[in-house]
C-alpha positions in Angstrom: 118.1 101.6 104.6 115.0 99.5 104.4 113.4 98.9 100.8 110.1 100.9 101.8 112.5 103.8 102.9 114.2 103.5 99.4 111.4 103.2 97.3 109.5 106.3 99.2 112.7 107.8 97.9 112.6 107.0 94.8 108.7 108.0 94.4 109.2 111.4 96.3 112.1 112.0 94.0 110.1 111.5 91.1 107.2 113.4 91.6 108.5 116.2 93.5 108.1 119.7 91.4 110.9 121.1 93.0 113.1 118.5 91.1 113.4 119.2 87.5 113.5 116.6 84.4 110.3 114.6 82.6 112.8 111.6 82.7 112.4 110.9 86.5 109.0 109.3 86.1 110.7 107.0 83.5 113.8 106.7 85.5 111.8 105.0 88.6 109.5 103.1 86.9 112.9 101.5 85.3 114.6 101.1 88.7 111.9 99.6 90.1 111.4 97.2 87.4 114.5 96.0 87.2 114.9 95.6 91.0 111.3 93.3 90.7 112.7 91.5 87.9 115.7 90.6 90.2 114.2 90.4 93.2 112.0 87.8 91.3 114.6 85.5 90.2 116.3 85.8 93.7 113.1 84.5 95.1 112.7 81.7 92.1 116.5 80.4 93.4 115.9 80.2 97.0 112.3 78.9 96.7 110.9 81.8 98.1 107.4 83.7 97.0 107.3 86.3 94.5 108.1 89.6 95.8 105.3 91.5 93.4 103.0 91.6 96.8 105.2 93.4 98.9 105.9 95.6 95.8 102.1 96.0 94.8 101.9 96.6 98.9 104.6 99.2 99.2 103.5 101.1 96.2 99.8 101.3 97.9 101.0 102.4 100.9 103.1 105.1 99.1 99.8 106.1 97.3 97.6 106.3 100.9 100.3 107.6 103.1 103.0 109.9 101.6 102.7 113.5 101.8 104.1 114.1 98.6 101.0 111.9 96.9 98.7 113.9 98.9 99.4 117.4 97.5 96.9 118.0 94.6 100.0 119.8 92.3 101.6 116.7 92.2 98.3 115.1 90.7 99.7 114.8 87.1 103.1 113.7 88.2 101.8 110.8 90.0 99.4 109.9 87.6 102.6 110.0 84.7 103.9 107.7 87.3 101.8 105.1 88.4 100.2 105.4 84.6 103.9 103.7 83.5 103.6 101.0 86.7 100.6 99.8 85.5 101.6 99.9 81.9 104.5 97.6 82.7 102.5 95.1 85.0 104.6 96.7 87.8 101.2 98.4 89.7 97.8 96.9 89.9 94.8 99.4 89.6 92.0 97.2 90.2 94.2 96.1 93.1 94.5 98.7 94.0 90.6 100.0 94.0 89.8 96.4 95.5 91.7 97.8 98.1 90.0 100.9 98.7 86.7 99.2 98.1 87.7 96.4 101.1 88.5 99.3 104.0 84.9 101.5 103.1 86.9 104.5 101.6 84.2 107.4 101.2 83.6 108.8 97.7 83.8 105.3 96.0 80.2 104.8 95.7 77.9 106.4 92.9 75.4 107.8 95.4 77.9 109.3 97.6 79.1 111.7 94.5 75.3 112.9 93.8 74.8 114.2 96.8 
């Protein structure tokens, strides 16, 4: 299984109301933290780049494309979520609105909401 596939796992998991526990918010953002923290020293050893792009890129993806983000009673789940990502450096916001600013994503712009 491909990381991609395991952290869409791990995010569904956590967000999923059918699941039960306020520690499996908590629980990911750990997991995921400690695989960035290895996967970073991995990359400092073999001279490689810093894998906190593909994870900033993974967990944007998650965000644009999973179902599971998409459904508005998982809104406070998700937001419990990514609020502990970004708290722990592990998820960029303004990234992540640079992002949505770069592909013309409707509803970003001041005048759009007015009208």
């Amino acid at each position: 299984m491909s990381f991609p596939e395991k952290l869409d796992m791990l995010l569904t998991w956590s967000v999923t109301p059918l699941q039960y526990g306020d520690h499996r918010p908590l629980a990911a953002v750990t997991l995921i933290q400690n695989w960035r923290e290895k996967a970073s020293e991995r990359a400092t050893r073999r001279g490689q780049s810093d894998p906190n792009a593909l994870l900033q890129d993974q967990l944007f993806d998650w965000l644009d494309r999973s179902d599971v983000a998409g459904e508005k009673t998982n809104i406070r789940s998700i937001a419990l979520l990514y609020g502990k990502l970004v708290k722990l450096d592990l998820f960029s916001f303004p990234g992540y609105i640079q992002r949505l600013i770069a592909r013309g994503e409707s509803g970003l712009a001041n005048e759009e909401v007015r009208n």
